[in-house]
C-alpha angles and dihedrals in degrees: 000000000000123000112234081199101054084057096048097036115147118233123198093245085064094054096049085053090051088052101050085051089062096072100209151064109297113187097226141079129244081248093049078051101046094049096050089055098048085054102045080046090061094037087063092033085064091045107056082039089061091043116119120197116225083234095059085068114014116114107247126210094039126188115249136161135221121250086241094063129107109269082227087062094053097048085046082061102047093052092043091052092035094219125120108230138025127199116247111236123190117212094292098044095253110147119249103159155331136253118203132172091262086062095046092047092054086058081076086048097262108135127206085253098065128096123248084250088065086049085056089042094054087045087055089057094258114140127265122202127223109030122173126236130238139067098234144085089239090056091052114027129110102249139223102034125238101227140161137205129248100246085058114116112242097238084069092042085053093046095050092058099043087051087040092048083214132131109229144007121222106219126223142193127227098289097051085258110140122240094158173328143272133189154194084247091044086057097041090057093051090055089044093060099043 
């Protein structure tokens, strides 16, 4: 494997150049100089050792669902695969969207912003206000799609998901298409093995 660092690596000659370039006083030695970078060598040397990329751990082959499709079809799924969202994919498997539980559910009129005792009062036949029209995944669905590529860290991957407040992370290559997913449970894996 090549070492990005052996090819870059700084020589004292060069930091005698870069300093002459200052211009002006600078209170350190060559030797200071050359320390601080040794040890800011070895200090990136350990953190691209710890990264992870999202495609070491994200499931491949997802499910995912078009924007045409019945939103039943979505929420049958979503129970079969017991899991509680599926990337929306257009004819050529670019990501435009996702559809999660909390979107199927506000087909019944049940918003996100409703407690999980409006979702028991809609089920006992009381009225819920603000329900949104269609019959589709396109008509439901959150758009457009937080993703994240394969070559991602997954501490990114893992703070992406804690600011979003969302569950999982469809994961694209350079044309938008998907080749991926990765969760919260993915993440959490990874961190157990360590």
């Amino acid at each position: 494997m090549n070492d990005p660092f052996r090819e870059c690596a700084i020589a004292e000659e060069d930091l005698r150049a870069a300093l002459s370039e200052i211009g002006g006083y600078v209170d350190v030695t060559i030797e200071d100089l050359m320390r601080v970078y040794t040890l800011a060598l070895e200090h990136a040397r350990t953190r691209l050792s710890q990264k992870v990329p999202v495609s070491a751990v994200m499931s491949t082959n997802p499910i995912s669902i078009g924007p045409d499709a019945d939103l039943h079809a979505a929420a049958r799924l979503l129970g079969e695969n017991k899991v509680s969202g599926l990337p929306v994919v257009d004819d050529k498997r670019r990501v435009v969207g996702l559809i999660s539980e909390a979107d199927v559910l506000s087909m019944t009129g049940i918003q996100r912003t409703h407690t999980f005792r409006d979702v028991i009062r809609h089920v006992l036949g009381e009225p819920v206000p603000g329900r949104r029209q269609g019959t589709r995944v396109g008509d439901f669905m959150t758009s457009p799609a937080i993703t994240i590529t394969p070559d991602a860290d997954i501490r990114d991957a893992a703070r992406i998901l804690d600011e979003k407040r969302i569950k999982r992370l469809p994961v694209i290559d350079d044309d938008h298409r998907l080749v991926g997913i990765i969760s919260r449970a993915d993440i959490v894996k990874v961190m157990g093995a360590r």
